[in-house]
C-alpha positions as CSV (number, residue, x, y, z in Angstrom):
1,X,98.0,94.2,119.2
2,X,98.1,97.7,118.3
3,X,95.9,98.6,115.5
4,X,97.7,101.0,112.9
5,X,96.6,104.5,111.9
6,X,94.6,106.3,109.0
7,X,97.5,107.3,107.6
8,X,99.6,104.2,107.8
9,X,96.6,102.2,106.3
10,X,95.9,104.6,103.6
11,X,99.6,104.0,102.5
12,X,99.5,100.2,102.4
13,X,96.4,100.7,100.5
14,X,97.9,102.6,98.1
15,X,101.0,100.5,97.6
16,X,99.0,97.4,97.2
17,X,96.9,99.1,94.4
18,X,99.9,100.5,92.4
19,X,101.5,96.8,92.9
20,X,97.8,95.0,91.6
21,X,97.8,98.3,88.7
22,X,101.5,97.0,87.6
23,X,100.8,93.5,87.6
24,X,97.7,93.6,86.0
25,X,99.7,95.8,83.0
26,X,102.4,93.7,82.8
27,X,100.9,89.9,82.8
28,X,97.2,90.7,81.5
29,X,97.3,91.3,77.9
30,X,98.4,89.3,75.7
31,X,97.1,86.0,77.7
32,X,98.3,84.1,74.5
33,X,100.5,86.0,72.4
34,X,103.8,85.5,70.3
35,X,106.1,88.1,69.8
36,X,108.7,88.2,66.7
37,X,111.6,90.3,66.8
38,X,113.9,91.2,63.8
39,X,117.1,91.1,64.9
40,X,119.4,91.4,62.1
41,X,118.3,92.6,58.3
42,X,121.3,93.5,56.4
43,X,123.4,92.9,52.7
44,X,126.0,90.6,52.7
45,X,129.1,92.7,51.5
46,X,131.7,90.8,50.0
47,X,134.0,93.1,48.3
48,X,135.7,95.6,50.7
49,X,135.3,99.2,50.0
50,X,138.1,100.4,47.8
51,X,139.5,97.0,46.6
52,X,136.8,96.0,43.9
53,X,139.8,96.5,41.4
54,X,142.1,94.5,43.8
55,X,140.0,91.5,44.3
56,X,136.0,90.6,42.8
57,X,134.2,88.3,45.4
58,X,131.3,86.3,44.4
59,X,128.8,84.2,46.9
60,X,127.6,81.0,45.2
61,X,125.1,78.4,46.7
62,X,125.1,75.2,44.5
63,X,127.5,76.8,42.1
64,X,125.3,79.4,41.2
65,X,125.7,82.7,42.3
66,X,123.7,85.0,44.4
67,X,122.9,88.3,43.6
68,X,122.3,90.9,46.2
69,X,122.5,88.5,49.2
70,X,121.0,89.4,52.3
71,X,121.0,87.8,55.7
72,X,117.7,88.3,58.5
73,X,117.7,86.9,62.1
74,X,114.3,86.5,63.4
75,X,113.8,85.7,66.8
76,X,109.9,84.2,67.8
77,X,109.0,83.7,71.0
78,X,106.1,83.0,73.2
79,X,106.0,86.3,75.2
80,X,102.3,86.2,76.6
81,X,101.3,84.7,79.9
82,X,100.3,81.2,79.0
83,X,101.3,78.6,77.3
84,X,100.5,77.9,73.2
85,X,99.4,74.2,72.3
86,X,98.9,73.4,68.7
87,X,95.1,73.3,68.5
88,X,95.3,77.3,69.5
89,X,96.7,78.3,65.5
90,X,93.7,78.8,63.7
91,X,96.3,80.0,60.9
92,X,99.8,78.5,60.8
93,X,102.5,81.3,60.8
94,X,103.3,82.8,57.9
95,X,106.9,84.6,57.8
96,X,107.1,87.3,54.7
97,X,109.8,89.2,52.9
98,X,108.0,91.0,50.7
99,X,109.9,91.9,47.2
100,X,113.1,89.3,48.3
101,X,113.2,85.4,47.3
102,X,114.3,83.2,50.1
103,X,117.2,80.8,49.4
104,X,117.9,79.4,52.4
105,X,116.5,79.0,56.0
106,X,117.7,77.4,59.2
107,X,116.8,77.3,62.8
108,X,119.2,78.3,65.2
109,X,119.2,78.9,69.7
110,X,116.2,76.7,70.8
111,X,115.8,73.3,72.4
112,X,116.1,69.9,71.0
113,X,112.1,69.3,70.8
114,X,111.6,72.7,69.7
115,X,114.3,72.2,66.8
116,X,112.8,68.6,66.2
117,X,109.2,69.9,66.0
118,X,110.8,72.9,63.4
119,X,112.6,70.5,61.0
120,X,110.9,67.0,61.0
121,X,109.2,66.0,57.3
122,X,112.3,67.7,55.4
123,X,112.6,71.2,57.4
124,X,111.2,74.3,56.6
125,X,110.4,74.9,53.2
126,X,110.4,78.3,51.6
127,X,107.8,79.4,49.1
128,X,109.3,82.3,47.0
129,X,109.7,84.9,49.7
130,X,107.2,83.3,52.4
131,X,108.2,80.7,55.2
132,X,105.1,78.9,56.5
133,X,106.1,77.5,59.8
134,X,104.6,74.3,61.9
135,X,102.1,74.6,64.8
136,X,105.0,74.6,67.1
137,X,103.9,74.4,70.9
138,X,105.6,77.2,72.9
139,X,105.9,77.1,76.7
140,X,105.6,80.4,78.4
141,X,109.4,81.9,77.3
142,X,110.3,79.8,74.9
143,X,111.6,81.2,71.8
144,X,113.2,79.8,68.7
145,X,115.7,81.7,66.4
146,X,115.0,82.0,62.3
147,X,118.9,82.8,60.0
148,X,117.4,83.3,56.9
149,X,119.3,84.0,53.4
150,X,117.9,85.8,51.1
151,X,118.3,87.6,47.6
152,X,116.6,90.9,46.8
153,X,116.2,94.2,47.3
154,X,112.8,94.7,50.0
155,X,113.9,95.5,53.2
156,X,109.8,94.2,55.2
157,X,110.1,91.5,57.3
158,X,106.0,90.4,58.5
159,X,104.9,87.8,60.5
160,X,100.7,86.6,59.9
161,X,99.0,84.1,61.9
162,X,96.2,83.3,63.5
163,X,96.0,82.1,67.4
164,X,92.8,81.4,68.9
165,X,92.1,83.9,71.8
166,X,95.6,85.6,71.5
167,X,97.5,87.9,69.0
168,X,100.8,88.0,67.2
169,X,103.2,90.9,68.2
170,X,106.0,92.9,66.3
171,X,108.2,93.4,69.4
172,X,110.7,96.5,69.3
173,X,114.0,96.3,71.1
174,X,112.9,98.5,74.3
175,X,116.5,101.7,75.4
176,X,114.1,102.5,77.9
177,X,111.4,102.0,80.4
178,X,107.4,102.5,78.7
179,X,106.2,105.9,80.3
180,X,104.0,104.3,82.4
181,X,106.1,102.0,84.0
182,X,108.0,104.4,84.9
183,X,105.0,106.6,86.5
184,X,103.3,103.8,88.4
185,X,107.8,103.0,89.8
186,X,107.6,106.6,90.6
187,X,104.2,106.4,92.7
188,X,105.6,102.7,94.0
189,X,108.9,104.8,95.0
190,X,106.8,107.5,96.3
191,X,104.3,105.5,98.6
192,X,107.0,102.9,100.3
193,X,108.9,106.0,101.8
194,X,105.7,107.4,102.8
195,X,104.9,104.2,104.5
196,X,108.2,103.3,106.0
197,X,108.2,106.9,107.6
198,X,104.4,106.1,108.9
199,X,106.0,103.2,110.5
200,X,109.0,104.6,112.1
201,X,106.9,107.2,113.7
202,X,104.5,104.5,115.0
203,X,107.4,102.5,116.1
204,X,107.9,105.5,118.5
205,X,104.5,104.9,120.1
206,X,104.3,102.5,123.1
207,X,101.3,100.3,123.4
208,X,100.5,101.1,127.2
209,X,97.8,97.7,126.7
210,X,101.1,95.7,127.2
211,X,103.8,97.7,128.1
212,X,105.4,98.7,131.4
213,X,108.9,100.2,132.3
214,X,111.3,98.5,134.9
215,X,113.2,95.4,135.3
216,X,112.6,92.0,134.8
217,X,114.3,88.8,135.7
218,X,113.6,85.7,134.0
219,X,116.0,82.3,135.2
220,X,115.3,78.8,135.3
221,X,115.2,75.7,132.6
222,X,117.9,75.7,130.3
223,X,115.6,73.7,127.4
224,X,113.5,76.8,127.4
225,X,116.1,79.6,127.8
226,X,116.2,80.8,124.2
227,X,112.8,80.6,123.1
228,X,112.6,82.5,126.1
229,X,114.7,84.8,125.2
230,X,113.2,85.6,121.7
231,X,110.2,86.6,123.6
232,X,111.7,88.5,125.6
233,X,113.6,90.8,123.1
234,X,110.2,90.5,121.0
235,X,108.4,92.5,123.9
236,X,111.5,94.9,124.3
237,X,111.1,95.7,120.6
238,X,107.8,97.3,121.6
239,X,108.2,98.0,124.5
240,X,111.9,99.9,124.9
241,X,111.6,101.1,128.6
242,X,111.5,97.2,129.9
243,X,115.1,95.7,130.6
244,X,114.6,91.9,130.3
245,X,117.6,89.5,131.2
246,X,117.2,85.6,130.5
247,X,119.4,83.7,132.5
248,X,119.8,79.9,131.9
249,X,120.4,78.3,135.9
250,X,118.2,75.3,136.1
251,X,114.8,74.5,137.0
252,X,115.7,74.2,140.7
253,X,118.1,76.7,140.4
254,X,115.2,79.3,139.1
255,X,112.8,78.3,141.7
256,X,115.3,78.3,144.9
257,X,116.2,81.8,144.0
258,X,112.4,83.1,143.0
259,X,111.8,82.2,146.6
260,X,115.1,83.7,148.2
261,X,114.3,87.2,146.5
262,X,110.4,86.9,147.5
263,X,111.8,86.4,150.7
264,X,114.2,89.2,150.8
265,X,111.9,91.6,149.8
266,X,110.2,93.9,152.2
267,X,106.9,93.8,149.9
268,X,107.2,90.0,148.7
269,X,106.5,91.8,145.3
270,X,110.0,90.7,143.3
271,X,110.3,91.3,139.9
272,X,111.4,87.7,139.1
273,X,109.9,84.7,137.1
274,X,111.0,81.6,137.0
275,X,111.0,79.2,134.5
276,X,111.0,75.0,135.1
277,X,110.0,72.1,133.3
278,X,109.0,70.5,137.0
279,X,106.6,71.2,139.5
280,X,107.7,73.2,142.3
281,X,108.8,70.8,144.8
282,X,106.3,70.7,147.9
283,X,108.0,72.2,150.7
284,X,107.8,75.1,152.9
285,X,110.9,76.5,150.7
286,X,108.5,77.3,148.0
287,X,104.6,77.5,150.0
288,X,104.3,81.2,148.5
289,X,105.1,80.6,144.6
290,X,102.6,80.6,142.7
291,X,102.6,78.8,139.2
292,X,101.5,81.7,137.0
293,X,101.2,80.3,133.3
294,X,101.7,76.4,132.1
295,X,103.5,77.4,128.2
296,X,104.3,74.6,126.2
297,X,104.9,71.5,125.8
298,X,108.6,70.7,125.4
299,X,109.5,67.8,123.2
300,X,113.0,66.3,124.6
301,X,115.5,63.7,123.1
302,X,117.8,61.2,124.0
303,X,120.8,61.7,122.2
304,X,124.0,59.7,121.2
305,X,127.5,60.4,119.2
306,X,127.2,59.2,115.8
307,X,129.8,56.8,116.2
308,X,127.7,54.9,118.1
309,X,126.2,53.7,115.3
310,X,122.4,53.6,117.1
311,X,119.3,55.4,116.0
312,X,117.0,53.5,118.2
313,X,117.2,52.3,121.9
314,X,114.9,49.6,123.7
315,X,114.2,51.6,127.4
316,X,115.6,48.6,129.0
317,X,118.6,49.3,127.2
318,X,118.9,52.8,127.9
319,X,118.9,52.2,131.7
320,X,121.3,49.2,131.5
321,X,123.6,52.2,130.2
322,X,122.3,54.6,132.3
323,X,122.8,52.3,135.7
324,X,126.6,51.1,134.2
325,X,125.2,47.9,133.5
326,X,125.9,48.6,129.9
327,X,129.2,50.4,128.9
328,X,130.4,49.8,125.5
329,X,128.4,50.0,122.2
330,X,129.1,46.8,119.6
331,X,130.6,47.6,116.2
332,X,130.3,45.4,113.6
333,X,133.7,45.1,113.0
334,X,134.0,43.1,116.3
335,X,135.4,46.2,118.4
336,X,134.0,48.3,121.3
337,X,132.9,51.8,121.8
338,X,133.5,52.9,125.5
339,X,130.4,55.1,126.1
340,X,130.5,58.2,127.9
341,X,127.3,58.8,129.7
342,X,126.3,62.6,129.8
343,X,124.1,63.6,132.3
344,X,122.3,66.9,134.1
345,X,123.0,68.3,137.3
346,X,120.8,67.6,140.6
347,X,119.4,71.3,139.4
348,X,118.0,70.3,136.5
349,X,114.3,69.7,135.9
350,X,115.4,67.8,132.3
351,X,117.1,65.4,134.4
352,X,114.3,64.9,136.7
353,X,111.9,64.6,133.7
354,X,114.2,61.8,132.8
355,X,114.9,60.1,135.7
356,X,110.9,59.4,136.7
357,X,110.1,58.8,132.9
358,X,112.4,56.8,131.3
359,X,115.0,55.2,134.3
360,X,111.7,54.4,136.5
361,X,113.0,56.8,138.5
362,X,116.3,55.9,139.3
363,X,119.4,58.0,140.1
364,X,122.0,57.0,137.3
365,X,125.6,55.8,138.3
366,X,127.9,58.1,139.5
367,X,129.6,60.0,136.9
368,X,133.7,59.7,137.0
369,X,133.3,63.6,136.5
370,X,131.3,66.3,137.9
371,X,132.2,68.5,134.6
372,X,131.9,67.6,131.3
373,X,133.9,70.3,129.9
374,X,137.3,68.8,131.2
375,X,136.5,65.7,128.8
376,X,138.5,65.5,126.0
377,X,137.3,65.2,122.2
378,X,137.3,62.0,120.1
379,X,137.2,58.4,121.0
380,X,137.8,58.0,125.1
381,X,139.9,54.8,126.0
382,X,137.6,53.2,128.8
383,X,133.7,54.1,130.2
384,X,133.2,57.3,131.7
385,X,130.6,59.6,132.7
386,X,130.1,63.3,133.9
387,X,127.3,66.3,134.6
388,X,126.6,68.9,132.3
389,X,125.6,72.1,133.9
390,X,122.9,73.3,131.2
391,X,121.5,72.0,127.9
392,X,124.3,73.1,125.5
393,X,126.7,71.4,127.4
394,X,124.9,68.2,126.9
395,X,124.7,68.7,123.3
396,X,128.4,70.1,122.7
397,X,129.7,66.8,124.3
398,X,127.9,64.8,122.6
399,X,129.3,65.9,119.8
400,X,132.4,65.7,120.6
401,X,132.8,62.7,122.5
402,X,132.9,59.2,120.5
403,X,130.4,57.2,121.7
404,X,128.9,59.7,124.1
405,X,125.3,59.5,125.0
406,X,122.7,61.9,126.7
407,X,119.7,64.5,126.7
408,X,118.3,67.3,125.7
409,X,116.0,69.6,124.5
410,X,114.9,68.4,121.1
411,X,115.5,71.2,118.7
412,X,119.0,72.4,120.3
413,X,120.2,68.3,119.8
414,X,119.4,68.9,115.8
415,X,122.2,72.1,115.8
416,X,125.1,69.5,115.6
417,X,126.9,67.5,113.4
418,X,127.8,64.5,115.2
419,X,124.5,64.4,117.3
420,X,121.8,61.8,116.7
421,X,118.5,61.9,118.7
422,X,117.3,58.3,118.8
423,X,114.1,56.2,119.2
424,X,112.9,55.1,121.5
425,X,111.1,51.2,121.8
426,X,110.9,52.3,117.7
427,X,108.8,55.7,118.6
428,X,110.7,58.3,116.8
429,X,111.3,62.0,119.3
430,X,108.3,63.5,117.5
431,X,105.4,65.3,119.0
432,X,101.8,66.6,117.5
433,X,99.2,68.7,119.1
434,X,96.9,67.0,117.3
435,X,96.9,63.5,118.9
436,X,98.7,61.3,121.5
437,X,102.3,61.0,120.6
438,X,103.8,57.3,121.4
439,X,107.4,58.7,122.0
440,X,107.3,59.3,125.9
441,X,110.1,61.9,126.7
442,X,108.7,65.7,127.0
443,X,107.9,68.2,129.8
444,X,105.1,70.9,130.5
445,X,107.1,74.4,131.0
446,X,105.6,76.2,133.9
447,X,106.2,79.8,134.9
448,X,106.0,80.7,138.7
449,X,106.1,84.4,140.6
450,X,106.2,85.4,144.3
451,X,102.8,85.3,144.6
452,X,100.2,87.1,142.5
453,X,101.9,89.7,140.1
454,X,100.2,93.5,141.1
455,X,98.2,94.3,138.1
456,X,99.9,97.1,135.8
457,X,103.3,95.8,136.4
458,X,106.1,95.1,134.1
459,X,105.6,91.0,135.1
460,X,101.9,91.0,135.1
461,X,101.5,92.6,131.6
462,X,105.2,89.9,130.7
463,X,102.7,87.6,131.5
464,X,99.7,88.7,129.6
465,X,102.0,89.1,126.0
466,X,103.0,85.6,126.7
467,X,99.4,85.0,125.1
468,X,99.8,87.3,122.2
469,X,100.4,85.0,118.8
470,X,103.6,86.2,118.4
471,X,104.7,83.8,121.2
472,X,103.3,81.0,120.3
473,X,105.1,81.6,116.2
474,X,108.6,81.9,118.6
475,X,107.5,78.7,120.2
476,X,106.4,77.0,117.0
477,X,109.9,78.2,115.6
478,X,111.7,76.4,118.4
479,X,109.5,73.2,117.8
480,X,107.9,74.0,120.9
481,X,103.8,73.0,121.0
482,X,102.4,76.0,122.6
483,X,99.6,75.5,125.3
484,X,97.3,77.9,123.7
485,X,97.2,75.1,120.7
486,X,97.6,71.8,122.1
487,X,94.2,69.5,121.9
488,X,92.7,66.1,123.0
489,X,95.7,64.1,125.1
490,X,98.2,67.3,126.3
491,X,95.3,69.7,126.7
492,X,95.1,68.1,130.7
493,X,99.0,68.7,131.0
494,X,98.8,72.2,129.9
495,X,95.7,73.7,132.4
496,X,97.6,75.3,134.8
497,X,96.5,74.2,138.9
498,X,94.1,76.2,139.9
């Protein structure tokens, strides 16, 4: 991994520091603090101007009338950065209008408990021009609204307290940004472009540790085409004079035509991997490919239609389908569900995976189709069977085939509605790195080349980023278990042959 420069670090630096600077100024004081606002302070007019001879208003509160009534909203809030029990007043708060007698009070836009807490044992209870209020527990944000009447001519609102470890704050009602929150926005403004232009430049700059120009051909297993794929694109980000293509033709597929180019070549040195979830068959056809790199461990899944109505499969049952023995699913209702058995090409290392683990290694009927893609969608009217060419066809008709059945890589059978990956004998299709996993359907992927891959070459250093940790996240992403982090039980699986 490249390591970045002076300049680029000094710039993170910098932009982390102005980040902790405005954090620390905006969450650090005030640990405990309540802030009171006055919202409104104003006379109640109640003769319009120019019509006192017209009409003579009077406001009255238990038929007497008030005199120079005046109206406050007071809003109280809990504006520090933790929360306010009742053991932290010291000194209850003490809400003053200095030179004004207070008629009435009432509390107005809180919560129910809040309110509750605020009113209980007769409300709040004016003394002259002072409101003493309860120890009222505020949450960090909660607030609580004051409408007070009044009568008088002061126009001082105060609010007195004490709060153990904290303060009590006349907040203003802020136009604009504080000075220096808009300095240390400026710097923050300043530093990311400095940064982001640090990085473009070094995006420029090609690691020559891993990189190499030329073409590379990568075909083989379908269940690992796309995180195989990611990778590849992930190594053409950095390095921009590779061209990468991914092609998804089978495990056999992949090694048959690794062997054909290595063969065609006058230097035996193709630029060509392929990738298999089987060992390389022993024959003569492949005596000069060399298994290069054992990656992951790849979880796979049998897989039914939802209609089926199955989550979980005895093995004994899944061959009785498998062989034809077996060819509709019970329904409850009393009816049948003709199954449609999906299976791989002769190409596919999937399908021998399958064959030798779970069907004892036995070929599965003959399938009334060699295409899957001529089948039609919804319920079939009798048994059928057919061969998917690749992974995603496997998944796509199970989906949209009633009562179809097959299998597939684990985390492409997840991507559809209609598809269910079953149990197995009760062991559900999950896999640890940690430990021994009961469920018994998964494959090794293997890489192979022509040979060994000339050092400095666009597939030897492939090969070498295939260790880099950005692999194994793309792997972890695609619930693959790399090799690099398997332990105890798939650790043995994973050591490539020597």
């Amino acid at each position: 991994m490249a390591i970045p420069d002076t300049e680029t670090i000094l710039a993170a630096v910098g932009l982390v520091l102005t980040a902790a600077v405005w954090a620390v100024e905006r969450f650090l004081p005030g640990r405990k603090r309540i802030g009171y606002r006055i919202q409104m302070d104003a006379p109640i007019a109640m003769n319009p101007p120019g019509a006192e001879e017209m009409v003579q208003l009077r406001l009255l509160r238990n038929e007497q009338e008030i005199d120079d009534a005046m109206v406050a909203l007071i809003r109280v809030e809990n504006v520090g950065s933790k929360d306010i029990v009742r053991h932290d007043y010291q000194e209850p708060l003490l809400v003053e209008f200095p030179g004004r007698t207070i008629i009435e009070v009432q509390v107005t836009e809180t919560n129910p408990t809040l309110r509750t807490i605020l009113t209980r044992n007769s409300g709040l209870q004016p003394d002259g021009s002072r409101i003493t209020l309860p120890r009222v527990p505020l949450n960090r944000r909660d607030h609580f609204k004051l409408l007070v009447l009044l009568s008088g001519s002061g126009d001082e609102v105060t609010m007195g307290g004490f709060i153990s470890g904290g303060s009590i704050v006349h907040n203003t009602a802020r136009t604009s940004p504080r000075k220096w929150t808009l300095a240390l926005g400026t710097v923050f403004v300043i530093l990311m472009g400095l940064l982001a232009g640090l990085l473009v430049r070094g995006s420029d700059t090609v690691d020559e540790a891993i990189c190499a120009s030329g073409q590379l051909a990568i075909e083989g297993s379908s269940a690992f085409a796309k995180p195989m794929k990611d990778i590849a694109e992930d190594y053409q980000k950095q390095c921009p004079d590779a061209d990468i293509t991914v092609r998804s033709t089978g495990s056999l597929n992949g090694l048959k035509d690794l062997a054909r180019e290595g063969r065609n070549r006058p230097d035996r040195k193709p630029s060509f991997i392929a990738m298999t979830d089987v060992e390389a068959p022993h024959s003569s056809q492949y005596e000069n490919l060399k298994e290069a790199r054992r990656v992951s461990i790849v979880p796979l899944s049998v897989v039914v239609n939802k209609e089926s109505g199955v989550n979980d499969l005895t093995l004994d049952k899944l061959r009785d389908i498998y062989s034809g023995k077996m060819k509709y699913w019970p329904k409850s209702n009393g009816d049948k569900l003709p199954i449609t058995v999906v299976t791989r090409d002769s190409q596919s290392g999937t399908r021998i995976t399958f064959e030798e683990t779970l069907l004892n290694k036995e070929s599965p009927a003959t399938p009334s189709t060699a295409d899957c893609g001529t089948l039609p969608d919804g319920k079939p009217h009798q048994p059928q069977g057919c061969e998917a060419s690749d992974t995603d066809s496997v998944v796509d008709t199970v989906d949209k085939v009633a009562g179809a059945i097959g299998y597939a890589e684990t985390q492409r059978a997840g991507g559809k509605p209609h598809v269910v990956a079953v149990s197995l004998d009760g062991n559900e299709p999950v896999l640890s790195p940690n430990k021994r996993s009961p469920y018994p359907f998964w494959a090794v992927e293997r890489l192979y080349t022509y040979g060994e891959p000339t050092d400095g070459t666009l597939i030897a250093k492939f090969l070498a980023f295939m260790n880099q940790d950005s692999t194994s996240g793309q792997l972890n992403y695609h619930k693959h278990i790399p090799c690099n982090d398997v332990k105890v039980f798939y650790e043995r699986y994973c050591n490539a042959a020597s």
